[in-house]
N, CA, C, O and CB atoms as a CASP TS submission, in Angstrom:
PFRMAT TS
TARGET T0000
AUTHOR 0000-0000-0000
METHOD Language model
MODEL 1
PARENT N/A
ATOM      1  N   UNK     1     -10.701  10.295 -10.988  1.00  0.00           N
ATOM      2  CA  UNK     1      -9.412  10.871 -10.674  1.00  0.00           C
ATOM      3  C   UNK     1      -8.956  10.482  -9.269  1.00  0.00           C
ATOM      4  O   UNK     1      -7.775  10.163  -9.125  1.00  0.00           O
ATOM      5  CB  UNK     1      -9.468  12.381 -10.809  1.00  0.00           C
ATOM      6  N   UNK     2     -10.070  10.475  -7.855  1.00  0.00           N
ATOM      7  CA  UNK     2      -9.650   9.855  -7.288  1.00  0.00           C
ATOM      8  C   UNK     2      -8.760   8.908  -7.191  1.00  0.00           C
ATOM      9  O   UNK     2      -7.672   8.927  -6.616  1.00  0.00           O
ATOM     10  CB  UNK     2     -10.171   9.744  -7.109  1.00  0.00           C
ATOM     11  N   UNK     3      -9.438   7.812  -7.969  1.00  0.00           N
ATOM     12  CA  UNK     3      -9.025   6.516  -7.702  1.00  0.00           C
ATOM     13  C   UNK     3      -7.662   5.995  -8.354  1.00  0.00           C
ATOM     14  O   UNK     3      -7.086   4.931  -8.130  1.00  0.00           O
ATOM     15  CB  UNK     3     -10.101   5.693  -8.101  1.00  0.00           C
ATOM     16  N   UNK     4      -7.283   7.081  -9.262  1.00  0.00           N
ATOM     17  CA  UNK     4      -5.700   6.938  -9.762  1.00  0.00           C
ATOM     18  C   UNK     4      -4.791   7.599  -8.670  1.00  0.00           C
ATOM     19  O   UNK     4      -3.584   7.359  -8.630  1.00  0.00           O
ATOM     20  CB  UNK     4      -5.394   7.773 -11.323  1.00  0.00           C
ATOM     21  N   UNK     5      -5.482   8.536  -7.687  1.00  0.00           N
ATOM     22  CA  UNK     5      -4.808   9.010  -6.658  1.00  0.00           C
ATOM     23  C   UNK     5      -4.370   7.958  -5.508  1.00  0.00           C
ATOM     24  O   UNK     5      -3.311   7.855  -4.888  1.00  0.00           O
ATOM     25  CB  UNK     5      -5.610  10.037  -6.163  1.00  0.00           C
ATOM     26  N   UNK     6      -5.273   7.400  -5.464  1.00  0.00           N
ATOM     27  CA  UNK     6      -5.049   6.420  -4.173  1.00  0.00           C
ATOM     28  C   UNK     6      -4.470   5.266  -4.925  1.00  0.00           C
ATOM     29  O   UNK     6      -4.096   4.351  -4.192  1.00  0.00           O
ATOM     30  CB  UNK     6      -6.532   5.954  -3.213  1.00  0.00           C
ATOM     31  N   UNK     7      -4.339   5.120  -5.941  1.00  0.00           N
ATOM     32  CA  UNK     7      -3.943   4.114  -6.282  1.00  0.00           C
ATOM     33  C   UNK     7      -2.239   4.802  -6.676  1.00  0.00           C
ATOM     34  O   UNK     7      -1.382   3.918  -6.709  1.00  0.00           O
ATOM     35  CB  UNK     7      -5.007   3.418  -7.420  1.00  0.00           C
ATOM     36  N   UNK     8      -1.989   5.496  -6.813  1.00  0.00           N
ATOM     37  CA  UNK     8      -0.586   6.370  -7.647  1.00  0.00           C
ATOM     38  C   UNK     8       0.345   6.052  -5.695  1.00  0.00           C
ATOM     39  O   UNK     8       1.493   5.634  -5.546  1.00  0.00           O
ATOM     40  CB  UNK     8      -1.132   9.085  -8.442  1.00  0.00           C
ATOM     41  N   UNK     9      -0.646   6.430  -4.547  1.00  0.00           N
ATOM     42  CA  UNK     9       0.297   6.871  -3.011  1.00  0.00           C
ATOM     43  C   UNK     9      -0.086   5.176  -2.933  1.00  0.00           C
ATOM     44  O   UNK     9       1.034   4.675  -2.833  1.00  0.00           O
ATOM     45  CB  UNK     9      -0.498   8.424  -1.347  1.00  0.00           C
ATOM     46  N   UNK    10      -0.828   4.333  -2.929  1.00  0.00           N
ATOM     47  CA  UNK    10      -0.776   3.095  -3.014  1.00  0.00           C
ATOM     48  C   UNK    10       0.728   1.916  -3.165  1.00  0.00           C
ATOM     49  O   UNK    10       1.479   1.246  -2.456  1.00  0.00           O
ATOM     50  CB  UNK    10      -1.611   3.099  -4.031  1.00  0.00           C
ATOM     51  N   UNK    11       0.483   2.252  -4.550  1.00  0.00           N
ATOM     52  CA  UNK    11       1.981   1.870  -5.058  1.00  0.00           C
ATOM     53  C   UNK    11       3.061   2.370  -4.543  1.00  0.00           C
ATOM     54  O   UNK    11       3.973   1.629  -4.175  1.00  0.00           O
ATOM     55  CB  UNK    11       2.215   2.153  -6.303  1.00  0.00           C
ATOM     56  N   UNK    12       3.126   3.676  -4.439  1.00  0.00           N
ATOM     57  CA  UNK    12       4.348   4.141  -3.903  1.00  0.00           C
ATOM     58  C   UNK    12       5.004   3.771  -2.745  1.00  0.00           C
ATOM     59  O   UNK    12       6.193   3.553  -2.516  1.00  0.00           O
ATOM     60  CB  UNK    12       4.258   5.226  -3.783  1.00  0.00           C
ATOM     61  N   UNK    13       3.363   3.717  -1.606  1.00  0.00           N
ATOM     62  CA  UNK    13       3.703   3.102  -0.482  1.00  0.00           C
ATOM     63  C   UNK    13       4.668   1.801  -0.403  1.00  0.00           C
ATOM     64  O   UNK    13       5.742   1.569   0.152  1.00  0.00           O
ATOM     65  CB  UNK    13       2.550   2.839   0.025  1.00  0.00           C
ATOM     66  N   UNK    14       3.883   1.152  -1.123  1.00  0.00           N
ATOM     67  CA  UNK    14       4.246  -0.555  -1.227  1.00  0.00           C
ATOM     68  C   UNK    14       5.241  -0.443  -1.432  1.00  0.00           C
ATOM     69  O   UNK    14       5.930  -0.861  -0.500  1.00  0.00           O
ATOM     70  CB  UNK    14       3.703  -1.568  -2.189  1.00  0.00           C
ATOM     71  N   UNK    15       6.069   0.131  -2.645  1.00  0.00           N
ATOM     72  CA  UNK    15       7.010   0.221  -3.051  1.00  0.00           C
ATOM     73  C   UNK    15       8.398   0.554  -1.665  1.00  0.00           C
ATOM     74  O   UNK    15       9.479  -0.032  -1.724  1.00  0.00           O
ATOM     75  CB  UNK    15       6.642   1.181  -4.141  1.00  0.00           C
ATOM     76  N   UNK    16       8.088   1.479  -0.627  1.00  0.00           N
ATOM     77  CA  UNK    16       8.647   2.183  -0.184  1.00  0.00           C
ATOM     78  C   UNK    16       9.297   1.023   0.900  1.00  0.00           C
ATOM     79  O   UNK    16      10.446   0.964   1.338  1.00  0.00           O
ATOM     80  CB  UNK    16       7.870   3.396   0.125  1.00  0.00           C
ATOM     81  N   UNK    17       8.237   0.209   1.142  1.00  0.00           N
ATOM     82  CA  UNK    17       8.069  -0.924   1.842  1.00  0.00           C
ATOM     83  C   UNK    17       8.968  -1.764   1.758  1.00  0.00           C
ATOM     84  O   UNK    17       9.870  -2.200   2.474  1.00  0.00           O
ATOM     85  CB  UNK    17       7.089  -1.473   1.610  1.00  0.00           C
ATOM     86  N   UNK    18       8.449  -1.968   0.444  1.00  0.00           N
ATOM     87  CA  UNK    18       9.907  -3.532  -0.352  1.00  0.00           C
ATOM     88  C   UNK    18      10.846  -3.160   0.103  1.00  0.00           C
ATOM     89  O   UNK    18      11.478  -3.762   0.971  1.00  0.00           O
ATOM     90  CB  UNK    18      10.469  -3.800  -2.223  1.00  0.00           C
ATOM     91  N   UNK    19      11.259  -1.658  -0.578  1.00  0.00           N
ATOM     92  CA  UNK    19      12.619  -1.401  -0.229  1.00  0.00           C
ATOM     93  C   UNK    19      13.254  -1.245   1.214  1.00  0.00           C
ATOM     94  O   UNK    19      14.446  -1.379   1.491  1.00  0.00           O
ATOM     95  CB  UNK    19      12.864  -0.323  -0.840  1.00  0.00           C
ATOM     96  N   UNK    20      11.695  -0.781   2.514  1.00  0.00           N
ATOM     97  CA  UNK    20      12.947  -0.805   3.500  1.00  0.00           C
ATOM     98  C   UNK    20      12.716  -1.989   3.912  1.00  0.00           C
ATOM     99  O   UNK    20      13.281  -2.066   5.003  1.00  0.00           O
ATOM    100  CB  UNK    20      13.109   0.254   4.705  1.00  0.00           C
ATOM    101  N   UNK    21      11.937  -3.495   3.548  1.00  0.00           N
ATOM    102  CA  UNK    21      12.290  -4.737   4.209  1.00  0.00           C
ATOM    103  C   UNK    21      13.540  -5.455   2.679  1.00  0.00           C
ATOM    104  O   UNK    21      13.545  -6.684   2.615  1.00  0.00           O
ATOM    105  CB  UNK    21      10.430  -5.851   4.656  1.00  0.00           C
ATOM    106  N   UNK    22      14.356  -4.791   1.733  1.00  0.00           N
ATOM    107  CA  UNK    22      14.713  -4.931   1.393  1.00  0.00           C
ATOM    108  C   UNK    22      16.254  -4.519   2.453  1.00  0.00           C
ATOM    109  O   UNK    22      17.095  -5.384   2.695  1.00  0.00           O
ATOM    110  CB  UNK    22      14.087  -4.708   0.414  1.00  0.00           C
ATOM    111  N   UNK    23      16.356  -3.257   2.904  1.00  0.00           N
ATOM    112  CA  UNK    23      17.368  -2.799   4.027  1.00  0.00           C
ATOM    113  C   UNK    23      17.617  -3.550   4.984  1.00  0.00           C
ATOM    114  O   UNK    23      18.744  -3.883   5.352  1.00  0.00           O
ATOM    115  CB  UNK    23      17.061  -1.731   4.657  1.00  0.00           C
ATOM    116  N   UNK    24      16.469  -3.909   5.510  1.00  0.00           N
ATOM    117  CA  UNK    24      16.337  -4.819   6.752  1.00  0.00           C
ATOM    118  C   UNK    24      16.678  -6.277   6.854  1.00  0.00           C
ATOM    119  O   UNK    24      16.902  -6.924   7.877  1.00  0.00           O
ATOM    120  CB  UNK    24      15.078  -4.802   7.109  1.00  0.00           C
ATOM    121  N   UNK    25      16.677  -6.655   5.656  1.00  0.00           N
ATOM    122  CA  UNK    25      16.630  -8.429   5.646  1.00  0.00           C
ATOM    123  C   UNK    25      18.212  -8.403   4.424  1.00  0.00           C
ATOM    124  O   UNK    25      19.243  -9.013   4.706  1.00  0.00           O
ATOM    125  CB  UNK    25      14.485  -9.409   4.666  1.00  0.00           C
ATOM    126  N   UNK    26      18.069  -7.710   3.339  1.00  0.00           N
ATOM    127  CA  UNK    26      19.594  -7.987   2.825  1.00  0.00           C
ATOM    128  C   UNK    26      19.051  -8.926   1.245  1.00  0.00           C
ATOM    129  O   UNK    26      19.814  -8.940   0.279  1.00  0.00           O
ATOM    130  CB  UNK    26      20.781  -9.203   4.310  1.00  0.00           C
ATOM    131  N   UNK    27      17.674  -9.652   1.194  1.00  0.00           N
ATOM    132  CA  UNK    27      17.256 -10.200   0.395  1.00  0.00           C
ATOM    133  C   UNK    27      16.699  -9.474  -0.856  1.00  0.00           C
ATOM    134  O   UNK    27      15.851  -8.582  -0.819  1.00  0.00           O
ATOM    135  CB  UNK    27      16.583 -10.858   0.972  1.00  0.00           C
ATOM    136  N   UNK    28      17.292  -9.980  -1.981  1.00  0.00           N
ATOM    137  CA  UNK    28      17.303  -9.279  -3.572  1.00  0.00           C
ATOM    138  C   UNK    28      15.954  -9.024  -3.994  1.00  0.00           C
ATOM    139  O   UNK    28      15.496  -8.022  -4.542  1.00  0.00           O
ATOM    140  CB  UNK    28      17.973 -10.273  -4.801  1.00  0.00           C
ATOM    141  N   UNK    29      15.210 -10.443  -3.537  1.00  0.00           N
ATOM    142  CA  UNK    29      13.450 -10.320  -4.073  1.00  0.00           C
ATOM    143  C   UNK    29      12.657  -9.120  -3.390  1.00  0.00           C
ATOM    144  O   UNK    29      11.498  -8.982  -3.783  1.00  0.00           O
ATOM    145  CB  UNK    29      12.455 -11.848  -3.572  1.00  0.00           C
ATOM    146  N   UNK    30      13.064  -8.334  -2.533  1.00  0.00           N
ATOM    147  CA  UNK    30      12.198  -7.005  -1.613  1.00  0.00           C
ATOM    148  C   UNK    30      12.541  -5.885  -2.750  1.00  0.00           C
ATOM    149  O   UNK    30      11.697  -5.088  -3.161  1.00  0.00           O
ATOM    150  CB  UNK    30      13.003  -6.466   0.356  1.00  0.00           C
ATOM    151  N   UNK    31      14.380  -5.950  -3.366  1.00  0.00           N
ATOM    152  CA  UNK    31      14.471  -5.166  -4.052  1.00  0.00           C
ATOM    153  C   UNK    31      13.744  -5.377  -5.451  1.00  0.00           C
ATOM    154  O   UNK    31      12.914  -4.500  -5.690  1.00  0.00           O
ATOM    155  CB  UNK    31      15.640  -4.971  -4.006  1.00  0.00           C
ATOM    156  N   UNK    32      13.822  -5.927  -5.997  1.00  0.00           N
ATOM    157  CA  UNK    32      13.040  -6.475  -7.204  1.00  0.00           C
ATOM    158  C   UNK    32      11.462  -6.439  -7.167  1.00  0.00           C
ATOM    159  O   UNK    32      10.849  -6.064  -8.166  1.00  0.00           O
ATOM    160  CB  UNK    32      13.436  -7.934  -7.390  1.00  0.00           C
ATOM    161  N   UNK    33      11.110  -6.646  -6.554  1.00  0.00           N
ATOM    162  CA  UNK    33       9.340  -6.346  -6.012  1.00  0.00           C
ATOM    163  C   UNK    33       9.902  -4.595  -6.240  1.00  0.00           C
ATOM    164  O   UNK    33       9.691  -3.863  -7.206  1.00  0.00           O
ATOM    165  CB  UNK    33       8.623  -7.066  -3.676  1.00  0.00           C
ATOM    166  N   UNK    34      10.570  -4.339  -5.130  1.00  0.00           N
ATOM    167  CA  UNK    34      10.344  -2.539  -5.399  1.00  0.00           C
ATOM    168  C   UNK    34      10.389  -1.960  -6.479  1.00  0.00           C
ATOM    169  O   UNK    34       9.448  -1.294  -6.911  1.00  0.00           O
ATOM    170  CB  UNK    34      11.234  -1.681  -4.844  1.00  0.00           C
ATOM    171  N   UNK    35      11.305  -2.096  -6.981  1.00  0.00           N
ATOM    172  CA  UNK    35      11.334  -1.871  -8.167  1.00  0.00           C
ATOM    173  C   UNK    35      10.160  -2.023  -8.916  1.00  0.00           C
ATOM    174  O   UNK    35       9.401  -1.109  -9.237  1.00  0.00           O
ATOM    175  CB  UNK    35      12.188  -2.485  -8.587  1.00  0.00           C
ATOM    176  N   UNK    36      10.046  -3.146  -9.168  1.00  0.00           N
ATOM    177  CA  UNK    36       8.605  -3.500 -10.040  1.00  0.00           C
ATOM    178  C   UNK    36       7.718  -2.608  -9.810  1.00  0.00           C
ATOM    179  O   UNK    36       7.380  -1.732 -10.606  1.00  0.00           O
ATOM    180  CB  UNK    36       7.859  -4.828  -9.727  1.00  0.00           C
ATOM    181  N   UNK    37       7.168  -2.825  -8.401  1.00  0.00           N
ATOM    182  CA  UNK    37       6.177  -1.837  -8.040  1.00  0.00           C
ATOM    183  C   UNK    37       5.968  -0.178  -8.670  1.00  0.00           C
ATOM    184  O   UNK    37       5.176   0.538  -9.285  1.00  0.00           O
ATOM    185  CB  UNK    37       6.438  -1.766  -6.657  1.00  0.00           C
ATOM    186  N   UNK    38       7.429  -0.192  -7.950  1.00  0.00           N
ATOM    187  CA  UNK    38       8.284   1.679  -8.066  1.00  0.00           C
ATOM    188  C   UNK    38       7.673   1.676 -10.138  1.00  0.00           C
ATOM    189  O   UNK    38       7.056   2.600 -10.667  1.00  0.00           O
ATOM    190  CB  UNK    38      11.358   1.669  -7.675  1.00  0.00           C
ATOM    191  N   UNK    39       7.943   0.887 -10.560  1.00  0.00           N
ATOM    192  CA  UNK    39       7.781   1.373 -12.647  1.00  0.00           C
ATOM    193  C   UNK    39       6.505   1.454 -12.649  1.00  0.00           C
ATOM    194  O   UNK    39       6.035   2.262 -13.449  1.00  0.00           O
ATOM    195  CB  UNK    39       8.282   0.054 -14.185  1.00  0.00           C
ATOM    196  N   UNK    40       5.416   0.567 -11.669  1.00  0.00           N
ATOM    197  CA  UNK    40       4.076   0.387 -12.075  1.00  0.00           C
ATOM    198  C   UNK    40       3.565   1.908 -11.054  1.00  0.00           C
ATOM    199  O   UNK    40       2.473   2.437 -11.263  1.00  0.00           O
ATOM    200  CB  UNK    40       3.338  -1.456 -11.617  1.00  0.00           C
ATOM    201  N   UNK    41       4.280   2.304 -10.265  1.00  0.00           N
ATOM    202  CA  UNK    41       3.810   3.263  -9.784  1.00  0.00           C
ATOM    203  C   UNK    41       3.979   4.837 -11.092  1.00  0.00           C
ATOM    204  O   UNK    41       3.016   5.594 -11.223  1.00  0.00           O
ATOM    205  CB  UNK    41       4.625   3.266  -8.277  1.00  0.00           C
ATOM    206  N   UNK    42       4.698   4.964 -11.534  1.00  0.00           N
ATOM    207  CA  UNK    42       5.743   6.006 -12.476  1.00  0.00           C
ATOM    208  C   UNK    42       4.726   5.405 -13.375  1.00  0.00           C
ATOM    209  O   UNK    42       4.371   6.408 -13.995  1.00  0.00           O
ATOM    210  CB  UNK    42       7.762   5.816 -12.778  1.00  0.00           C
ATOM    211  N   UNK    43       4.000   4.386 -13.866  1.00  0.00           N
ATOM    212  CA  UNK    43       3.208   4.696 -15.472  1.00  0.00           C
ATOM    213  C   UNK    43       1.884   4.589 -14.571  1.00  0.00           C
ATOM    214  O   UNK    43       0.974   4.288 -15.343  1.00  0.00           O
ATOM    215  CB  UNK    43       3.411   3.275 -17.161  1.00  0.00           C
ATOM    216  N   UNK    44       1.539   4.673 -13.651  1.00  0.00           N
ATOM    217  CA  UNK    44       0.145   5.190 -13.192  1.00  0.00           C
ATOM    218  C   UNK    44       0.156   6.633 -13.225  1.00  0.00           C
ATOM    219  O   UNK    44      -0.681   7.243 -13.891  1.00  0.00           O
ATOM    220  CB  UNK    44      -0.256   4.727 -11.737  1.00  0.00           C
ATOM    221  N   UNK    45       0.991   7.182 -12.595  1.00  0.00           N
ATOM    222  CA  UNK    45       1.154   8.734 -12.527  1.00  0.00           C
ATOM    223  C   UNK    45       1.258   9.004 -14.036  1.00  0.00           C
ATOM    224  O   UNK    45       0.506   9.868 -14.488  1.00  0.00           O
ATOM    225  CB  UNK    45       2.567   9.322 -11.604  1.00  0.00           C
ATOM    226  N   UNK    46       2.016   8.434 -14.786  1.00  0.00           N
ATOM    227  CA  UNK    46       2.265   9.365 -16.415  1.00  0.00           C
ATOM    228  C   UNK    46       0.407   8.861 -16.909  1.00  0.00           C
ATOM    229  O   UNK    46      -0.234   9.452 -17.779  1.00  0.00           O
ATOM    230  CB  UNK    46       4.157   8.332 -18.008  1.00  0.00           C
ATOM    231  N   UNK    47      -0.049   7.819 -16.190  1.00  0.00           N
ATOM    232  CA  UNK    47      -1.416   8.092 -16.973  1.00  0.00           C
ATOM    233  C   UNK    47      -2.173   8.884 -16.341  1.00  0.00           C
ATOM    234  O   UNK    47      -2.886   9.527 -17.111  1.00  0.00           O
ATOM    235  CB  UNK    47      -2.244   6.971 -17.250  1.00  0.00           C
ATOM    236  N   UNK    48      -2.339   9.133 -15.183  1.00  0.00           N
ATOM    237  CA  UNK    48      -2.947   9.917 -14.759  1.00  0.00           C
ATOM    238  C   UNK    48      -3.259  11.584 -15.209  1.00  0.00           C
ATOM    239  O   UNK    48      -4.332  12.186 -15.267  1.00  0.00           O
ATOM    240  CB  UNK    48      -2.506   9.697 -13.825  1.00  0.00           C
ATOM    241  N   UNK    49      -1.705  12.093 -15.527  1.00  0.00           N
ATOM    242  CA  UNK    49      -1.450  13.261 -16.096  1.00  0.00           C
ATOM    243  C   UNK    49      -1.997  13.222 -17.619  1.00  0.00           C
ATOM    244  O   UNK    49      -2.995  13.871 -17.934  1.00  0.00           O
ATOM    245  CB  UNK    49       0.040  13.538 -15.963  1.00  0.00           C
ATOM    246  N   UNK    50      -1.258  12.394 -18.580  1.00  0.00           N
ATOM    247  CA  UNK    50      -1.866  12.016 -19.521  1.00  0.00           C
ATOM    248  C   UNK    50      -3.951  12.406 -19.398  1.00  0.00           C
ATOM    249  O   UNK    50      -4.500  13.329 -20.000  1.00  0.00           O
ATOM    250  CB  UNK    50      -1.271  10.403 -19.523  1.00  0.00           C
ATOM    251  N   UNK    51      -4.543  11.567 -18.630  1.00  0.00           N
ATOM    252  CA  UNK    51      -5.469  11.401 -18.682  1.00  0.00           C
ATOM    253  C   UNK    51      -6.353  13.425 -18.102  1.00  0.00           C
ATOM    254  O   UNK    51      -7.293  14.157 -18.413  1.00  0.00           O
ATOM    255  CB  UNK    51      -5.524   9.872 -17.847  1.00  0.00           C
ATOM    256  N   UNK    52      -5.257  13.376 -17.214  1.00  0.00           N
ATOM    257  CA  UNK    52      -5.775  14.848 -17.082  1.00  0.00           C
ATOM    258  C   UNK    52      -5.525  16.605 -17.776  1.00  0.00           C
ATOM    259  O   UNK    52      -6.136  17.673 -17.757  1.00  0.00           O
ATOM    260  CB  UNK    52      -5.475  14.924 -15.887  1.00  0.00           C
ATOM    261  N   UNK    53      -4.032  15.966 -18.438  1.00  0.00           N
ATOM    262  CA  UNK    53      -4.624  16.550 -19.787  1.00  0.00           C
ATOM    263  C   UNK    53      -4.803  16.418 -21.061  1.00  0.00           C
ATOM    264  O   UNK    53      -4.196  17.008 -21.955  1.00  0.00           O
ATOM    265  CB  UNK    53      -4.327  17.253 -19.971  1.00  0.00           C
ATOM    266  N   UNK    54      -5.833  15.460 -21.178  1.00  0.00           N
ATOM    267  CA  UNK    54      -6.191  15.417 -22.381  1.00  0.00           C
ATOM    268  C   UNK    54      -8.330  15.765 -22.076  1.00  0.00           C
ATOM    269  O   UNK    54      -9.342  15.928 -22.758  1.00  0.00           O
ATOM    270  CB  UNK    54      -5.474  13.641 -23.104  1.00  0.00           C
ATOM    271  N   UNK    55      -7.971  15.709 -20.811  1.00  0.00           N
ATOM    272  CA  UNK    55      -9.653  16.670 -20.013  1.00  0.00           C
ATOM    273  C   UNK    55      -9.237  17.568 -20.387  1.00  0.00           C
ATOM    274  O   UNK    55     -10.023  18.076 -21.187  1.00  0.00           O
ATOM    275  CB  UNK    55     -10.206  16.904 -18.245  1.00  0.00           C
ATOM    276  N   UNK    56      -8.297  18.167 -20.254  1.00  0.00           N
ATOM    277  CA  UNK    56      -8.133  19.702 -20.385  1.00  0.00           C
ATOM    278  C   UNK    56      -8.216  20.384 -21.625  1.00  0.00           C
ATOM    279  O   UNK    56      -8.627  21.524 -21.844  1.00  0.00           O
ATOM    280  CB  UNK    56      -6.939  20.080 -19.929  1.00  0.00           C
ATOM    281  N   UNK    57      -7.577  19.165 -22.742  1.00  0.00           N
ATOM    282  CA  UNK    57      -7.208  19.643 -23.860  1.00  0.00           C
ATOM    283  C   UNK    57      -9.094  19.675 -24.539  1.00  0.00           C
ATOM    284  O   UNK    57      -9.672  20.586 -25.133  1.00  0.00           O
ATOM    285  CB  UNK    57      -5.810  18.523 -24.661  1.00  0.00           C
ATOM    286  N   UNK    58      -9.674  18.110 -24.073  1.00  0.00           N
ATOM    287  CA  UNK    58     -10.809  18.553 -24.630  1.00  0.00           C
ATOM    288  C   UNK    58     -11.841  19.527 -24.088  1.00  0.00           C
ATOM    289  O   UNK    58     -12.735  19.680 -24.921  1.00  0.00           O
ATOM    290  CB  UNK    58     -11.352  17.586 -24.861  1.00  0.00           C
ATOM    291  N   UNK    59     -12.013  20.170 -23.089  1.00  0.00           N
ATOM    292  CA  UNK    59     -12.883  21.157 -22.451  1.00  0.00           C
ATOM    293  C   UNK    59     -12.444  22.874 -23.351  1.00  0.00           C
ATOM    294  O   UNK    59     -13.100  23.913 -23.271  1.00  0.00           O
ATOM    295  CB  UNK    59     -12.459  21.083 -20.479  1.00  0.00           C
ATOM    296  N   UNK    60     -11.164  22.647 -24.137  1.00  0.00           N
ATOM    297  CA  UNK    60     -10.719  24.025 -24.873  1.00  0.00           C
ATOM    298  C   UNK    60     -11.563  23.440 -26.265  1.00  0.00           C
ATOM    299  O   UNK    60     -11.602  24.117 -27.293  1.00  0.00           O
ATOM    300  CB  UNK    60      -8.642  24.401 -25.065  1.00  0.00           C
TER
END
């Protein structure tokens, strides 16, 4: 579980990144990386939850 954690603020970071050297420079590819990133961040988190409850569901 850790490691979907650091990996979930990981992405996000990066993501956060693109976008402000996307602000800074005016260039489309910072936004497009963010983005990318930003979706791969959003289906780490839905697995993560996913993954934590379906612990839950099996421990009932």
């Amino acid at each position: 579980m850790l490691i979907f954690r650091w990996l979930l603020f990981l992405l996000l970071i990066a993501s956060a990144l693109s976008f402000a050297f996307y602000l800074g420079t005016g260039q489309m590819h910072y936004r497009r990386w963010g983005f990318t990133i930003l979706k791969w961040a959003i289906i780490a988190g839905l697995t993560f939850f996913a993954v934590l409850g379906l612990s839950r569901f099996m421990l009932i």
